[in-house]
GUFITI-96185 format. One record per residue (C-alpha): x, y, z; chain; residue number from 1; residue in three letters. Coordinates in nm, 3 decimals, decimal comma. Example, Ala and Ser with C-alpha at 12.3 -4.5 7.8 and 13.67 -1.06 7.14 Angstrom:
<recs>
+---------+---------+---------+-------+-----+------+
|    east |   north |      up | kette |  nr | rest |
+---------+---------+---------+-------+-----+------+
|   1,230 |  -0,450 |   0,780 |     A |   1 |  ALA |
|   1,367 |  -0,106 |   0,714 |     A |   2 |  SER |
+---------+---------+---------+-------+-----+------+
</recs>
This chain:
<recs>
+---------+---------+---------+-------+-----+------+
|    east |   north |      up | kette |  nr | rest |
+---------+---------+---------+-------+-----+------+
|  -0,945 |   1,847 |  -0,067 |     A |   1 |  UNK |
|  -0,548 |   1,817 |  -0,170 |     A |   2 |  UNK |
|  -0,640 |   2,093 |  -0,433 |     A |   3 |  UNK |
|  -0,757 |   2,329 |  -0,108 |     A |   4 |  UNK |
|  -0,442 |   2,207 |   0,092 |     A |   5 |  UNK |
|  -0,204 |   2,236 |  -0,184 |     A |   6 |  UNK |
|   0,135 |   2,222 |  -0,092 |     A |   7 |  UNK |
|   0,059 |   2,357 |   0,264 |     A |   8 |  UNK |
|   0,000 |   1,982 |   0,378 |     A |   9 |  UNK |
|  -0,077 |   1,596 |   0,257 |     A |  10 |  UNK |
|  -0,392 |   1,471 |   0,257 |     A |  11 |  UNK |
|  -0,487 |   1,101 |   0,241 |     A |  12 |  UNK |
|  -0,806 |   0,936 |   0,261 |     A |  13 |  UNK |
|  -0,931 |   0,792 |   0,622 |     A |  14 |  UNK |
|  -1,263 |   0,676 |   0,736 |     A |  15 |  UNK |
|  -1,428 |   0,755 |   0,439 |     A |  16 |  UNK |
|  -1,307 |   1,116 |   0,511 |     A |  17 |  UNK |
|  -0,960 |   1,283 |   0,551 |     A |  18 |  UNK |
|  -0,626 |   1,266 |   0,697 |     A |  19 |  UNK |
|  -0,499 |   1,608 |   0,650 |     A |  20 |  UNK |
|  -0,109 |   1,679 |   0,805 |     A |  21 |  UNK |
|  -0,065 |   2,022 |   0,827 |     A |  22 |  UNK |
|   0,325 |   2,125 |   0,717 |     A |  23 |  UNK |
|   0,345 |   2,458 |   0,635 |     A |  24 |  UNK |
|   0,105 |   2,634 |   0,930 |     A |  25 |  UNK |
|   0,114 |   3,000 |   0,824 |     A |  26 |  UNK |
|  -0,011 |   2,894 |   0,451 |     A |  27 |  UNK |
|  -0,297 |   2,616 |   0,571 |     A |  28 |  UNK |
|  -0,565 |   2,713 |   0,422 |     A |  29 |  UNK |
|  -0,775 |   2,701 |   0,789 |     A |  30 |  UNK |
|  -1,060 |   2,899 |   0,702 |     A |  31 |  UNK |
|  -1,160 |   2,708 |   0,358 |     A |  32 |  UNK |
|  -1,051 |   2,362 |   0,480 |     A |  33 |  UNK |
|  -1,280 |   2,355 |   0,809 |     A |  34 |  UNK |
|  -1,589 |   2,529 |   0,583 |     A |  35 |  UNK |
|  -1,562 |   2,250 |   0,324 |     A |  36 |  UNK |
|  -1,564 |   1,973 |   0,616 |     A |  37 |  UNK |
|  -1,820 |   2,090 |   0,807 |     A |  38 |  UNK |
|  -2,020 |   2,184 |   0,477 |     A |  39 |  UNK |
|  -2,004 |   1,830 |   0,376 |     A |  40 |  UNK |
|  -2,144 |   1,772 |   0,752 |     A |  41 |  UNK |
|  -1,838 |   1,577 |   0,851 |     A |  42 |  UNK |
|  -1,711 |   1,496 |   1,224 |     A |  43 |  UNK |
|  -1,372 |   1,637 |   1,268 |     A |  44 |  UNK |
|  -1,107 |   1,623 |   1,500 |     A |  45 |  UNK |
|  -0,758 |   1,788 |   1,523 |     A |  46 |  UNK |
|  -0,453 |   1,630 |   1,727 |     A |  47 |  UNK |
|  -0,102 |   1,605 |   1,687 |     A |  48 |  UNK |
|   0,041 |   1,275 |   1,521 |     A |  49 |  UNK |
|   0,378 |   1,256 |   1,580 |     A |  50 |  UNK |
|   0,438 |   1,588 |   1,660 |     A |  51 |  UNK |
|   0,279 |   1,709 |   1,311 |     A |  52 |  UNK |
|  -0,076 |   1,898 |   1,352 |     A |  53 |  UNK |
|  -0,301 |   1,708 |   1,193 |     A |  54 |  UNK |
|  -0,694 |   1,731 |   1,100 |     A |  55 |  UNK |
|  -0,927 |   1,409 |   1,079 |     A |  56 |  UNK |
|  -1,262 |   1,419 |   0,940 |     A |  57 |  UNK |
|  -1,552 |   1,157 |   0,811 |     A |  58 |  UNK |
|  -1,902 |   1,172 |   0,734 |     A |  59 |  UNK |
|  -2,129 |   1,197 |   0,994 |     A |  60 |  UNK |
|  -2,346 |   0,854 |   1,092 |     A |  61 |  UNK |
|  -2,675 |   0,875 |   0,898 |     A |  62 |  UNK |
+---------+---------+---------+-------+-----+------+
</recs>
């Protein structure tokens, strides 16, 4: 995932899934990041931490 984010945003692990602050919003990657969540069949949530946009994800109860 930080090689799709790049330097557009940080991402740390959470949940067994992602913590994914967005910085630079007109170079996210949207499109590619929310396909490979929901690909992976993650849950995934977006809210603002702190001001900063930010994009939570983890696998989906079996």
């Amino acid at each position: 995932m930080a090689d799709i984010v790049g330097g557009s945003g940080h991402v740390a692990g959470e949940y067994g899934g992602y913590e994914i602050m967005i910085g630079d919003r007109d170079k996210f990657p949207w499109k590619k990041v929310f396909e490979t969540l929901l690909g992976c069949s993650f849950d995934v949530w977006v809210e603002l931490r702190e001001g900063t946009m930010t994009i939570l994800s983890k696998p989906k109860p079996v």
